[in-house]
C-alpha positions as CSV (number, residue, x, y, z in Angstrom):
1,X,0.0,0.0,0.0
2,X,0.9,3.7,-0.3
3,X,2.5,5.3,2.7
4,X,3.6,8.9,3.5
5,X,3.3,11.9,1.1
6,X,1.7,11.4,-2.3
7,X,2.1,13.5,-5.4
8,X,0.5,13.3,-9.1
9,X,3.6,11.7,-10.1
10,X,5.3,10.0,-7.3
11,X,4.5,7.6,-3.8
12,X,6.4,5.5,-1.6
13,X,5.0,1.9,-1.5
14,X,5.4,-0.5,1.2
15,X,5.1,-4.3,0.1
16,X,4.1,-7.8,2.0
17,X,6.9,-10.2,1.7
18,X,4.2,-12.2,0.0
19,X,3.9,-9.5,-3.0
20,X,7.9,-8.5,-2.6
21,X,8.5,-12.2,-3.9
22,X,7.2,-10.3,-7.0
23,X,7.9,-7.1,-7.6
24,X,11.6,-5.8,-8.9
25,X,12.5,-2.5,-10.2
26,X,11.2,-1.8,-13.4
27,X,7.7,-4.1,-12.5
28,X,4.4,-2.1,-13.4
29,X,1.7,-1.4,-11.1
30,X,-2.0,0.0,-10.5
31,X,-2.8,2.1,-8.0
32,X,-5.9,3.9,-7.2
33,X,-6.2,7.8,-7.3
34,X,-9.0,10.5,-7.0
35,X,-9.8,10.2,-11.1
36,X,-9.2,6.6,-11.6
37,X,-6.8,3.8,-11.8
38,X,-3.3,5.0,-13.0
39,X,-0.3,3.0,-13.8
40,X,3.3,3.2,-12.3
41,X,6.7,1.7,-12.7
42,X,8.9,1.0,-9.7
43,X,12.3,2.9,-10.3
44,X,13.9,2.0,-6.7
45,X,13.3,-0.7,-4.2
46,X,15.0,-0.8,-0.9
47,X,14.4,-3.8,1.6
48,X,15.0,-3.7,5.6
49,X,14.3,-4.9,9.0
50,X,13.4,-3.0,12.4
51,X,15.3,-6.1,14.3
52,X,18.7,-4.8,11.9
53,X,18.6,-1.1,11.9
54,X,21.5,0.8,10.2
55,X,23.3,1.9,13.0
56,X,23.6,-1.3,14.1
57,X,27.7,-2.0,15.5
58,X,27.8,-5.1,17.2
59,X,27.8,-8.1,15.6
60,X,27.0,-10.5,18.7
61,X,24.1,-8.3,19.2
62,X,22.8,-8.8,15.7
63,X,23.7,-12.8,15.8
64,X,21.4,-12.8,19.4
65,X,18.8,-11.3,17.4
66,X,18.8,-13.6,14.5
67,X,19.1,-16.4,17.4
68,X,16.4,-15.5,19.3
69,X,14.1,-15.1,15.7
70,X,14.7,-18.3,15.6
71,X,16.2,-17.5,12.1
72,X,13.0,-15.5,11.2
73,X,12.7,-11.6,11.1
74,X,10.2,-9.4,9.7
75,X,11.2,-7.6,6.6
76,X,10.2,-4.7,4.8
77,X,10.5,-3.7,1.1
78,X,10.0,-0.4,0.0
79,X,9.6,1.5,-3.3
80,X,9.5,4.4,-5.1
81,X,6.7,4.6,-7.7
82,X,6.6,6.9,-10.2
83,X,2.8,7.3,-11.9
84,X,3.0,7.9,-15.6
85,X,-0.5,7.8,-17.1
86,X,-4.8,6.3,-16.7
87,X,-5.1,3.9,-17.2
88,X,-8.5,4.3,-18.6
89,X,-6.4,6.6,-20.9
90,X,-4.2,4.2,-22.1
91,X,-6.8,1.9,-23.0
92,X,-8.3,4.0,-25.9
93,X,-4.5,4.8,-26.8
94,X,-3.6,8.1,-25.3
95,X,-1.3,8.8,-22.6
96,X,-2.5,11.7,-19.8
97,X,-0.4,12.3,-16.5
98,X,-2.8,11.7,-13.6
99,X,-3.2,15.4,-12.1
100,X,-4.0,13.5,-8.8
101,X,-2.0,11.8,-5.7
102,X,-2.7,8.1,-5.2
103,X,-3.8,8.4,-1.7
104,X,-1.8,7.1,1.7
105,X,-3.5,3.7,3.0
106,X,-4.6,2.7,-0.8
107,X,-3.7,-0.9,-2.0
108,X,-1.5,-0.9,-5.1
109,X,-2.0,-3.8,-7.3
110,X,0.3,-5.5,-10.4
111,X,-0.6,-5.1,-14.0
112,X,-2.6,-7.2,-16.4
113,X,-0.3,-8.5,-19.2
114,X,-3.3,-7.5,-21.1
115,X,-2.8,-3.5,-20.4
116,X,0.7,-4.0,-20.6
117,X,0.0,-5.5,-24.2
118,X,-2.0,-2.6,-25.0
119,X,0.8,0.3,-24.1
120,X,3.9,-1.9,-25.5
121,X,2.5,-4.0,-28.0
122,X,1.0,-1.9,-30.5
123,X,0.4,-2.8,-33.8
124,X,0.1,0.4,-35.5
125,X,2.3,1.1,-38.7
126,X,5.4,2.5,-38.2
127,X,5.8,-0.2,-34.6
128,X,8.5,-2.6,-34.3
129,X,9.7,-5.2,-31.9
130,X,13.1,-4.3,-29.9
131,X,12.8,-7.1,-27.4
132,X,10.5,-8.3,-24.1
133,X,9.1,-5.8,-21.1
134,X,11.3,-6.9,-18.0
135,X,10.5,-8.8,-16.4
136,X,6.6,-9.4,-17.2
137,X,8.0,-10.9,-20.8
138,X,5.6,-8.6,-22.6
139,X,6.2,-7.8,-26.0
140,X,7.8,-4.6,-26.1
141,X,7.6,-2.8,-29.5
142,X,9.2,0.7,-30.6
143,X,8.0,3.7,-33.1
144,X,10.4,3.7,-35.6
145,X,9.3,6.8,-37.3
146,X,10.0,8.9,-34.1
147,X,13.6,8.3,-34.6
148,X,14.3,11.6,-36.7
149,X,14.0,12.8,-33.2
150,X,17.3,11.0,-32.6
151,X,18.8,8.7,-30.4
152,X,21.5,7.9,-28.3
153,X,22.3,4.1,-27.6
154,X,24.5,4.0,-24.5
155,X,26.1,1.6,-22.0
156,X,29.4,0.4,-20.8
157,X,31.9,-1.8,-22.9
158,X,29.8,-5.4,-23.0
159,X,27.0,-3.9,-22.0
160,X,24.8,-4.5,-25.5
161,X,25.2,-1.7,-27.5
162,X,26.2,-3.0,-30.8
163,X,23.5,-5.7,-30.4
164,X,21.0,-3.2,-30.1
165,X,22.5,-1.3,-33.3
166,X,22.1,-4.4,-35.1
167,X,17.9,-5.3,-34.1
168,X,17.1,-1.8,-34.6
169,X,18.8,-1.5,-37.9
170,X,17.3,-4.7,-39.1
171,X,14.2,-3.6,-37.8
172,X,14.0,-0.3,-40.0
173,X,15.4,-2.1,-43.2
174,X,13.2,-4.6,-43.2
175,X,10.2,-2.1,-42.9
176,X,11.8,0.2,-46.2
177,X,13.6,2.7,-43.6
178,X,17.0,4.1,-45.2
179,X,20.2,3.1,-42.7
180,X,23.5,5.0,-42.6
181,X,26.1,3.3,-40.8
182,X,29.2,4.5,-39.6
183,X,31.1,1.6,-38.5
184,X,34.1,2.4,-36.9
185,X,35.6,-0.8,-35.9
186,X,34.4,-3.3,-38.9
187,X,32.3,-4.7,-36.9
188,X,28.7,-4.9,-38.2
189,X,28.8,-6.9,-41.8
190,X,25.6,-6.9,-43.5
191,X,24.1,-8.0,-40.4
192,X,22.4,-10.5,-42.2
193,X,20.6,-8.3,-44.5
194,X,21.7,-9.5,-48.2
195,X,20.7,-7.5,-50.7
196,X,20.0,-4.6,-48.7
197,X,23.0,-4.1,-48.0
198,X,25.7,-1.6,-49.6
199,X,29.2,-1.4,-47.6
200,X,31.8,0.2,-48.4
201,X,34.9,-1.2,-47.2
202,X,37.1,1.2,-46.9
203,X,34.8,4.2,-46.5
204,X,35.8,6.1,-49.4
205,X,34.8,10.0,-50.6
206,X,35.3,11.4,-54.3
207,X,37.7,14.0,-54.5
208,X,35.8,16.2,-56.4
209,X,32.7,16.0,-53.4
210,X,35.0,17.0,-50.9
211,X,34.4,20.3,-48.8
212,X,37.4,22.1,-48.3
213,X,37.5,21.9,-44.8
214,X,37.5,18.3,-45.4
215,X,40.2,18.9,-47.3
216,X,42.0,20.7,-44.5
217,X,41.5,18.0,-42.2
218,X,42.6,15.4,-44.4
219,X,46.0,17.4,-44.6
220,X,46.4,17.8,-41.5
221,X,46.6,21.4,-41.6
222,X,47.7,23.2,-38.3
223,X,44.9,25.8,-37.3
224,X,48.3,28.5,-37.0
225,X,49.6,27.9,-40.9
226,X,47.5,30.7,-42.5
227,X,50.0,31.0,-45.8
228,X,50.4,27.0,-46.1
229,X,46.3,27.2,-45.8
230,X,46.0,29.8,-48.5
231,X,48.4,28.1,-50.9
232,X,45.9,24.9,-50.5
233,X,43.2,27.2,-51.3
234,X,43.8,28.7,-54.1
235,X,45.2,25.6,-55.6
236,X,42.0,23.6,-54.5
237,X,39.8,26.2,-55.7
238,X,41.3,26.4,-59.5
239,X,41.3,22.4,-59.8
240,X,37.8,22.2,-58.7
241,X,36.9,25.0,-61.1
242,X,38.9,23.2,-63.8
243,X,36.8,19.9,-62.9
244,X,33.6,21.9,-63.3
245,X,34.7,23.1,-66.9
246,X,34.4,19.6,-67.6
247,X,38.4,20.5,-68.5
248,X,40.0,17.6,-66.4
249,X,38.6,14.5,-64.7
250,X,37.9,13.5,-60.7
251,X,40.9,11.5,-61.2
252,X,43.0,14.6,-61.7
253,X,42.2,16.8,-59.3
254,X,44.7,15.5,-56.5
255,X,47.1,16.1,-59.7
256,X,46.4,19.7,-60.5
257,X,46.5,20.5,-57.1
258,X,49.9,19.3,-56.5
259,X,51.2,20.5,-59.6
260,X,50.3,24.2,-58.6
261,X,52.0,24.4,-55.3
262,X,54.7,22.9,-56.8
263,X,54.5,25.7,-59.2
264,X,55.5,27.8,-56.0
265,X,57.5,25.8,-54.6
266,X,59.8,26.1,-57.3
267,X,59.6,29.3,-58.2
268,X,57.4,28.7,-61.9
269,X,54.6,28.8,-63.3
270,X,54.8,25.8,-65.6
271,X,51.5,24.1,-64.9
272,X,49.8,27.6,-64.1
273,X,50.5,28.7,-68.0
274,X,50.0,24.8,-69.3
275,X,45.9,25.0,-68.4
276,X,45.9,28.1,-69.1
277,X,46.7,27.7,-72.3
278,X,43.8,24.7,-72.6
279,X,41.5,27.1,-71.9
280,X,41.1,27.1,-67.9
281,X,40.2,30.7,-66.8
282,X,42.1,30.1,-63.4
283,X,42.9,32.6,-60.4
284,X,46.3,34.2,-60.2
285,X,49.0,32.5,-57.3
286,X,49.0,34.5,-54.1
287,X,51.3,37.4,-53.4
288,X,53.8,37.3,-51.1
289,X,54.4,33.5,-50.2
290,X,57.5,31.9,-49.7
291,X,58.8,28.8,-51.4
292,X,59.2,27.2,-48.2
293,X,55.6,27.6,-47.4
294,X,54.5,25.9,-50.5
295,X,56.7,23.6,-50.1
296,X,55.3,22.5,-46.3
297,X,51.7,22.1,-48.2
298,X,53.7,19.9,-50.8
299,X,54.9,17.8,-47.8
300,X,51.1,17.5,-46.3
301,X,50.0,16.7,-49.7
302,X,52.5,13.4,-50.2
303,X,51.4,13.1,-46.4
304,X,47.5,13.2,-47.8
305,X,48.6,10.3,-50.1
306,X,50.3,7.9,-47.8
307,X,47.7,8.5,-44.8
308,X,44.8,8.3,-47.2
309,X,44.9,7.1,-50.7
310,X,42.7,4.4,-50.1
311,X,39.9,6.6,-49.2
312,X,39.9,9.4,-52.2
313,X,38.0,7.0,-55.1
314,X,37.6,9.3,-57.8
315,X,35.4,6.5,-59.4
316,X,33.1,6.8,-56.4
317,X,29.9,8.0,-58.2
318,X,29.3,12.0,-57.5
319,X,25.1,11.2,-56.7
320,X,24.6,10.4,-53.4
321,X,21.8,8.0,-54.5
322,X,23.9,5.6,-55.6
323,X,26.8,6.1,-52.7
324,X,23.8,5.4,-50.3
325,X,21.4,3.3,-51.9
326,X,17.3,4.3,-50.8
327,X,15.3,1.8,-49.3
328,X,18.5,-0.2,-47.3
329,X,21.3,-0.3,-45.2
330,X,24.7,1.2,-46.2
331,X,27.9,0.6,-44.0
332,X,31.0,2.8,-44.1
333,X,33.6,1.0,-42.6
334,X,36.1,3.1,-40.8
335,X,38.2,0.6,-39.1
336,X,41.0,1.5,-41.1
337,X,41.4,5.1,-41.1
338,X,42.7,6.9,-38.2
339,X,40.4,9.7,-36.1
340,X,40.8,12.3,-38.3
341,X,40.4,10.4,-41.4
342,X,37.1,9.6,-39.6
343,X,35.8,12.8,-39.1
344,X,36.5,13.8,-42.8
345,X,34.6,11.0,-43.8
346,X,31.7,10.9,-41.3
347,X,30.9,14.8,-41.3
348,X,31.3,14.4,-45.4
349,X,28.1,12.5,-45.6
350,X,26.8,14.6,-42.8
351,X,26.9,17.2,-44.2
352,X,25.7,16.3,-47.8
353,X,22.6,14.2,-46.2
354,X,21.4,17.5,-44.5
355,X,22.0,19.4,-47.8
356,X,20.2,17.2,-50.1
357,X,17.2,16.7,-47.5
358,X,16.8,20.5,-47.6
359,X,17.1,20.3,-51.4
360,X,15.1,17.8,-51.9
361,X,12.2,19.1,-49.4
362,X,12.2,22.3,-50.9
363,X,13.2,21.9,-54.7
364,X,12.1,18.0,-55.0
365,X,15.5,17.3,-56.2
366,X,17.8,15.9,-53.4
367,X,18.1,13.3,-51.7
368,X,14.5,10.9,-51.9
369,X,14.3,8.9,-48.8
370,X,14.6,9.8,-45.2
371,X,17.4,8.7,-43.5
372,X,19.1,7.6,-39.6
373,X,22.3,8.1,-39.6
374,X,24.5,6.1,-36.7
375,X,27.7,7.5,-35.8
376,X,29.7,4.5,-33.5
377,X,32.3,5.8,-30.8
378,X,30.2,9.5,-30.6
379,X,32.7,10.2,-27.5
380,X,35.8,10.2,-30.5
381,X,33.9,12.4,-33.8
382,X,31.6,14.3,-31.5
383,X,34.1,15.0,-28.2
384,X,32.7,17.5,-25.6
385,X,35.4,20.1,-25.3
386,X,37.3,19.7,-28.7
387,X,35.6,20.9,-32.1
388,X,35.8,18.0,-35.1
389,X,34.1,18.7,-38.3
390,X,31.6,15.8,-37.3
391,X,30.5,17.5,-34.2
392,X,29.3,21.0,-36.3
393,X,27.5,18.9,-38.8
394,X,25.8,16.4,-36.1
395,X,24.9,19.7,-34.1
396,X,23.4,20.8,-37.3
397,X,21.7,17.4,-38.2
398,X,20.3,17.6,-34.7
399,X,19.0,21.1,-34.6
400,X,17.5,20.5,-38.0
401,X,17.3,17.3,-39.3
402,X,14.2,16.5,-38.0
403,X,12.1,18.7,-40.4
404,X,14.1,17.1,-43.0
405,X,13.4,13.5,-42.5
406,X,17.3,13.0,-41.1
407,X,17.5,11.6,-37.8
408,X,20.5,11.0,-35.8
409,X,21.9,8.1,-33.8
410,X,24.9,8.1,-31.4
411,X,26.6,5.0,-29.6
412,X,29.3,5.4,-26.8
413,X,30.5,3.8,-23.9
414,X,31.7,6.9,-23.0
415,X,29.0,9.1,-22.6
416,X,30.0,12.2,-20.7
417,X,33.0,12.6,-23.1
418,X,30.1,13.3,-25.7
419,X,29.3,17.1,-26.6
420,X,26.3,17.5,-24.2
421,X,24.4,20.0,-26.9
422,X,24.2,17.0,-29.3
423,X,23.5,14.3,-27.0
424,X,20.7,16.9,-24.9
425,X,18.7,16.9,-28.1
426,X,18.3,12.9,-28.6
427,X,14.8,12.9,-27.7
428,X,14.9,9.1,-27.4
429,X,17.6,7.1,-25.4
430,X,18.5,3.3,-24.9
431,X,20.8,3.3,-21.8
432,X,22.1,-0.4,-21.0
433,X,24.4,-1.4,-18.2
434,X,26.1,1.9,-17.0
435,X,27.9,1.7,-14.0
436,X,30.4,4.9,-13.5
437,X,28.7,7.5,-11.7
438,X,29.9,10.2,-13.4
439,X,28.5,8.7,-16.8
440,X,25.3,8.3,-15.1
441,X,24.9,12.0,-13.9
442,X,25.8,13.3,-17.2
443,X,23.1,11.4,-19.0
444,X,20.7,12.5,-16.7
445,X,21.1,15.9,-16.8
446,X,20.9,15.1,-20.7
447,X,17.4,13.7,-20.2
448,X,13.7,15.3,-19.5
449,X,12.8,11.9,-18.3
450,X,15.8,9.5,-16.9
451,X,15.2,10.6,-13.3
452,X,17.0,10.1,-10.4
453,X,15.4,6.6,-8.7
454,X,15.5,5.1,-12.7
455,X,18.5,6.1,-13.0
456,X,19.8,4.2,-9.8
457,X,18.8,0.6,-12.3
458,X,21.4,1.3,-14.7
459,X,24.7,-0.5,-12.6
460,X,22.4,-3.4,-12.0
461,X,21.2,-3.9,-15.8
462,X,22.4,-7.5,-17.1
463,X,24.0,-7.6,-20.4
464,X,21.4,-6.8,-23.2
465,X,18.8,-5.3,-20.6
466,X,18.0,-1.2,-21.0
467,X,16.0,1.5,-19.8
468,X,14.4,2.9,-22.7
469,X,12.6,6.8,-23.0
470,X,11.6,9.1,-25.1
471,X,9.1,9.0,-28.3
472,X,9.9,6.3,-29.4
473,X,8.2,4.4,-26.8
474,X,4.5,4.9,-24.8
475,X,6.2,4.9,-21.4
476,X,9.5,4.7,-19.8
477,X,10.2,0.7,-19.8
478,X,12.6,-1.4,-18.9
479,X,13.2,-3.7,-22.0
480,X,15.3,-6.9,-22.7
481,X,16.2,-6.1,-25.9
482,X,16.5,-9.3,-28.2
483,X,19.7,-10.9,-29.3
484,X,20.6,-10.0,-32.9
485,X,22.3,-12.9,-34.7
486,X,23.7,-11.0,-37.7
487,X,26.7,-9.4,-36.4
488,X,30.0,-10.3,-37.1
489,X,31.8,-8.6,-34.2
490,X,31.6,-6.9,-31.2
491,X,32.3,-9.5,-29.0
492,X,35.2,-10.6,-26.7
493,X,37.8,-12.2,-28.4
494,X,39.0,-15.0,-25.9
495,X,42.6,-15.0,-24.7
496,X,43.1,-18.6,-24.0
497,X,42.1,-20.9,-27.0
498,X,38.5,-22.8,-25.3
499,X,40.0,-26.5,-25.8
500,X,42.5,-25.6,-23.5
501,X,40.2,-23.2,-21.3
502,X,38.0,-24.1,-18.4
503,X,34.1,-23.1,-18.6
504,X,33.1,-20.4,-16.0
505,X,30.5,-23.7,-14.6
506,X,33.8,-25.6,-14.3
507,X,35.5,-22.7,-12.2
508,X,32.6,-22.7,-9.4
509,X,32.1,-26.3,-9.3
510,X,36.3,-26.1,-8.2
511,X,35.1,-22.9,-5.9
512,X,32.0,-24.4,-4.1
């Protein structure tokens, strides 16, 4: 029953042993308030004894005690219920916050898995399954289409992330939904997909596609080397104009560029005058550099070649379409490149997904299909504290995408080392096993509706178990999400071969 102060939203509940036998954090339950029934979660649960009060010190005192009991004592478990809608409400498929307290002295009852069908179950368009309701085993099915409010998949290494990835993804593929995957360790495969499946292995950009500030991250270009950046410029700028002219190919721009500054660095203008003379209308060199100077971007640019080669494929097509196919899933495997060859990469589609949504929305010529777009290891391409080309365009993607049918998803273990204005605007979050404090306190202050008490189940989440909130689902629920048998990796990789390693059963038979 309900004991001490009540509010709309929240009551302490004291349980019989009898009923505690039942009841774990995350159980639903019914309780009775002025307008109706309503329907709670348990977020906390804390169990005691008046014989074995906390500031007990002597243990022959409490070994009398438990003598005297006879081995018996009288427990108490107590919880912390949060109310979250009517149920009467929820039955016609709305969700209202009860406006009043459930009242001290009233019973509180558990949950039909009927009802619980009704809020988790739904089998509207759109609705997916993303595992089981813990631990009532109740279907518990997501709104895929809320995800261009973005998400955020979090949890500590092991704790299920990648799994989760992997039934979500397969989930919106195999219901038409448009996947971009970011894979930074080569982990995910086609996930079992087929046909619907487009990786590119290595994740690969066509020069002539390429933002210049993608450029000057691919070079490696100090923020302090203003002349060597101007150099790269104006190089840059005449070989893409040249490429425009339809007066060299994709192939050549890499080319052009690097004959130009070498023009400067030695002092000549012998491929200036050579497409000039083809007919290039090109900008003059710029005044005042020094040899030396162009011959430090001639250095970055060999550097550009050895670091990167693989990933400039001037026979990549030009039309996003066919780089990222509608309709499916399309992996970029980063597992190859190093972090900044990552963020070139990863805010490169970025950035042209949000253009070509805002083309196509506006113009009708774009990019077709909506899109999610999953960036892996968000703590490395989206750091709080450090600006990355990924970070602008994912702030920008989550500002705006949502009007443009983008949405955003992040994964990290390392949560509070992800920029908190990106990860504050993920509407929706899956947060598995979490169990560093500091992590914890940083996702809730990046979340309307993680509150304190729910946030107290992360540490004690089993592998593959998550809280889940946000529009995506009815109601807060904690969710056994289902085990996703298409992934290639993500697993740990044992360091003693098994036929000569024990079973963990072996170990605590030797133990016990």
């Amino acid at each position: 029953m309900v004991i001490g102060e009540s509010t709309p939203d929240r009551s302490t509940v004291i349980f019989s042993m009898d009923a505690a036998r039942r009841v774990r954090a995350g159980s639903y339950l019914v309780g009775v308030s002025l307008e109706g029934c309503v329907l709670g979660i348990v977020e906390r649960l804390v169990a005691g004894s008046l014989l074995y009060p906390g500031d007990m010190s002597n243990p022959l005192r409490a070994e009398s005690v438990r003598a005297s009991m006879g081995g018996r004592a009288e427990y108490y478990l107590r919880g912390s219920v949060r109310w979250l809608a009517r149920v009467e409400d929820l039955a016609r498929g709305r969700i209202m916050a009860p406006k009043h307290p459930v009242l001290p002295g009233t019973d509180v009852y558990s949950v039909s898995k009927d009802l619980l069908s009704t809020v988790f179950s739904p089998r509207a368009p759109g609705w997916a399954r993303l595992g089981e309701v813990q631990p009532d085993g109740v279907e518990y099915r997501v709104n895929l289409n809320r995800l261009t409010r973005h998400l955020a998949i979090l949890a500590v290494t092991g704790g299920g992330k990648s799994n989760t990835v992997c039934v979500l993804t397969r989930q919106l593929v195999s219901h038409g939904a448009t996947v971009v995957l970011f894979d930074m360790h080569g982990e995910y495969g086609d996930l079992g997909l087929g046909r619907s499946v487009q990786e590119h292995d290595p994740a690969s950009v066509n020069p002539a596609a390429l933002d210049f500030s993608e450029v000057l991250r691919l070079v490696r270009m100090p923020a302090n080397a203003i002349n060597q950046e101007r150099i790269l410029r104006w190089a840059w700028k005449n070989a893409i104009k040249l490429y425009r002219a339809s007066l060299i190919r994709s192939s050549e721009i890499l080319d052009i560029v690097r004959g130009l500054v070498k023009d400067l660095a030695e002092n000549n203008r012998e491929t200036y005058n050579k497409l000039r003379e083809s007919g290039g209308s090109l900008e003059a060199p710029p005044g005042g550099m020094k040899q030396d100077q162009a011959q430090g971007v001639l250095n970055k640019l060999d550097d550009l070649q050895d670091y990167y080669g693989d990933i400039l494929n001037p026979k990549l097509p030009l039309e996003l379409e066919r780089v990222i196919r509608p309709g499916g899933l399309t992996v970029f495997n980063l597992s190859s490149l190093d972090e900044q060859g990552a963020d070139a990469v990863v805010s490169h589609y970025l950035r042209r997904l949000l253009q070509e949504r805002k083309r196509f929305k506006s113009q009708g010529k774009g990019y077709p299909s909506p899109v999610l777009a999953v960036v892996e290891e968000a703590h490395v391409l989206i750091p709080n504290g450090e600006d990355t080309l990924t970070k602008y365009w994912a702030a920008r993607v989550a500002r705006e995408g949502r009007k443009f049918g983008l949405g955003l998803a992040l994964v990290s273990q390392r949560p509070r080392n992800v920029d908190p204005d990106v990860l504050s605007q993920t509407n929706n979050k899956i947060i598995l096993k979490m169990v560093e404090p500091q992590d914890i306190r940083y996702v809730q202050a990046a979340s309307e509706d993680l509150t304190e008490d729910l946030s107290s189940l992360l540490p004690s989440l089993n592998p593959g178990e998550a809280v889940v909130i946000g529009t995506m689902t009815r109601l807060p629920a904690v969710a056994k999400i289902d085990l996703c048998k298409g992934k290639k990796g993500g697993g740990d990789i044992p360091l003693i071969p098994e036929e000569r390693g024990e079973s963990g059963e072996d170990l605590l038979d030797q133990v016990f």
